[in-house]
C-alpha positions in Angstrom: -70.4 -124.1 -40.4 -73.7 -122.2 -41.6 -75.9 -122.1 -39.0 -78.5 -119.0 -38.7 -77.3 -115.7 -36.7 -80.7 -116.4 -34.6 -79.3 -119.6 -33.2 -75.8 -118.5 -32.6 -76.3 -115.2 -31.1 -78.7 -114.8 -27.9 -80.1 -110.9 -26.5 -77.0 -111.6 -24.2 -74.4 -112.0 -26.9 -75.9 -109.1 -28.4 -76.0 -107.5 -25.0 -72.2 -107.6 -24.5 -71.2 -106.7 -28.3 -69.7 -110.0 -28.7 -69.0 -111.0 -32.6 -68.6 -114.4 -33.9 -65.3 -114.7 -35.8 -65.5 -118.3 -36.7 -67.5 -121.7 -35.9 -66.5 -125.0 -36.8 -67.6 -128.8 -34.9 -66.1 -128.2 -31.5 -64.5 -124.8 -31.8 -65.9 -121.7 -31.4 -64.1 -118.4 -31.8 -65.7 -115.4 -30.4 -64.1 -111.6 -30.0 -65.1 -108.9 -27.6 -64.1 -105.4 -28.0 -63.7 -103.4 -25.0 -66.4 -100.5 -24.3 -66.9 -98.2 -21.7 -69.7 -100.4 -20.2 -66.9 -103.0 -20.0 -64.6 -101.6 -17.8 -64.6 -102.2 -14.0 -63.7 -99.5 -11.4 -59.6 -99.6 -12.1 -60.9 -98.9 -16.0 -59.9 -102.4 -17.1 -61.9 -104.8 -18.7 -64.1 -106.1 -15.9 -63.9 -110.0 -14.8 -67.1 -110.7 -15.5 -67.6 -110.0 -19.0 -64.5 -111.9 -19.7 -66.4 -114.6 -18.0 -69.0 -114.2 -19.8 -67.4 -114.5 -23.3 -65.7 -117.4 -22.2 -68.6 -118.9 -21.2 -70.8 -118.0 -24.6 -67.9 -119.7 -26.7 -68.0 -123.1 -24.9 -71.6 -122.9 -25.1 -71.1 -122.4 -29.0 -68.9 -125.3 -28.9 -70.6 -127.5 -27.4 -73.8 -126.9 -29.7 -71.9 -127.3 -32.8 -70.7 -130.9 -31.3 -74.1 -132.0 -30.6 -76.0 -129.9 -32.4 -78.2 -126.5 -32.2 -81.1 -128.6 -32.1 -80.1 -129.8 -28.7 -79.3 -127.4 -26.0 -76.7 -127.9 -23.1 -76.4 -126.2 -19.8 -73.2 -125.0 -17.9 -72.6 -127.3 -15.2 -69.5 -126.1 -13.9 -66.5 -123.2 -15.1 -63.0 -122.8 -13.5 -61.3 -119.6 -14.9 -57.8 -117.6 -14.4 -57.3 -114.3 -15.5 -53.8 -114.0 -16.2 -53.3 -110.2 -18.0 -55.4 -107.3 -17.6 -56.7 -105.6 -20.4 -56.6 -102.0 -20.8 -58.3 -101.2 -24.2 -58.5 -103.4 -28.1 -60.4 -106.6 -28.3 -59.8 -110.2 -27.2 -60.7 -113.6 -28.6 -62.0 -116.6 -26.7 -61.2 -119.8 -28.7 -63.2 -122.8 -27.0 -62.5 -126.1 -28.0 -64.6 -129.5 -26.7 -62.4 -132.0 -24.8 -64.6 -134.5 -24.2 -67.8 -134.8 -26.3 -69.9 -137.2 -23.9 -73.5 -138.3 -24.3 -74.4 -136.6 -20.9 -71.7 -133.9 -20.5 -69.3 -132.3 -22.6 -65.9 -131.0 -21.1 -64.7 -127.2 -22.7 -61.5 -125.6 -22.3 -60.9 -122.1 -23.9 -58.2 -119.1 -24.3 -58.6 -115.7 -24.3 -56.0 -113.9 -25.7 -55.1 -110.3 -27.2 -52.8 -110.8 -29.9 -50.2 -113.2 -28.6 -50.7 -112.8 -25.2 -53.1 -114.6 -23.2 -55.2 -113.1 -21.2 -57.5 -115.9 -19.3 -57.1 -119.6 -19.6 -60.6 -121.9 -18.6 -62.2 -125.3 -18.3 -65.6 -126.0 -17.8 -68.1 -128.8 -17.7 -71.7 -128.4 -19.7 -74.5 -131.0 -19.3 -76.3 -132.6 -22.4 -80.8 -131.6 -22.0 
C-alpha cells in the first residue's frame, strides 16, 4: 500500500522512533527499537510505550480498512504484557477483526523475534 509518510506517521510516531515495516488493508506492522528514553525505572522497556505502539498500529489498521481519508478514534484497548524486554526492537502486527460501519474491532502482537511480548484487543470508532 502507497500511501504518503505524512499520513502514516504523526509528531507522536515520530516522537517514539517508531518505523513502519509494512502496510497492507487491515494489517499494519510497526517496530520500535528500544532507547534510553524508553526504559522505565527497572531499565526495561516501559509499559507505556509498548502501549503506545500497539495503539499507533491498530490505528494504521484501521485507516487502511476504511481509508486515510476517514479518521477513527480509540474507543476502547485491553492489553497484556507477557515478556519484558531488556534491549533490541519489537514489532506490533495489528490486524482488523471486524471492519464495521461505526466501529472497527483490532487485535495485535508484539513480539521480539519469536517470542511474544504483549498480546491486545481494542475497539476504534468510525468519525
Amino acid at each position: 500500500m502507497d500511501i504518503p509518510a505524512g499520513l502514516t506517521e504523526s509528531a507522536f510516531f515520530k516522537l517514539l522512533g517508531c518505523r513502519l515495516h509494512s502496510l497492507e488493508t487491515g494489517v499494519a506492522q510497526v517496530a520500535l527499537a528500544l532507547e534510553p528514553q524508553l526504559r522505565n525505572r527497572g531499565g526495561k522497556l516501559h509499559g507505556g510505550a509498548l502501549f503506545s505502539l500497539v495503539d499507533i498500529a491498530m490505528g494504521l489498521a484501521c485507516s487502511s480498512t476504511h481509508g486515510f481519508d476517514q479518521q477513527s478514534a480509540t474507543i476502547e484497548c485491553k492489553i497484556n504484557y507477557i515478556r519484558a524486554v531488556a534491549d533490541g526492537e519489537v514489532m506490533c502486527t495489528a490486524r482488523v477483526i471486524h471492519p464495521g460501519r461505526r466501529t472497527l474491532v483490532v487485535e495485535a502482537d508484539v513480539v521480539q523475534g519469536d517470542k511474544l511480548v504483549a498480546k491486545a484487543q481494542g475497539t476504534f470508532a468510525v468519525l
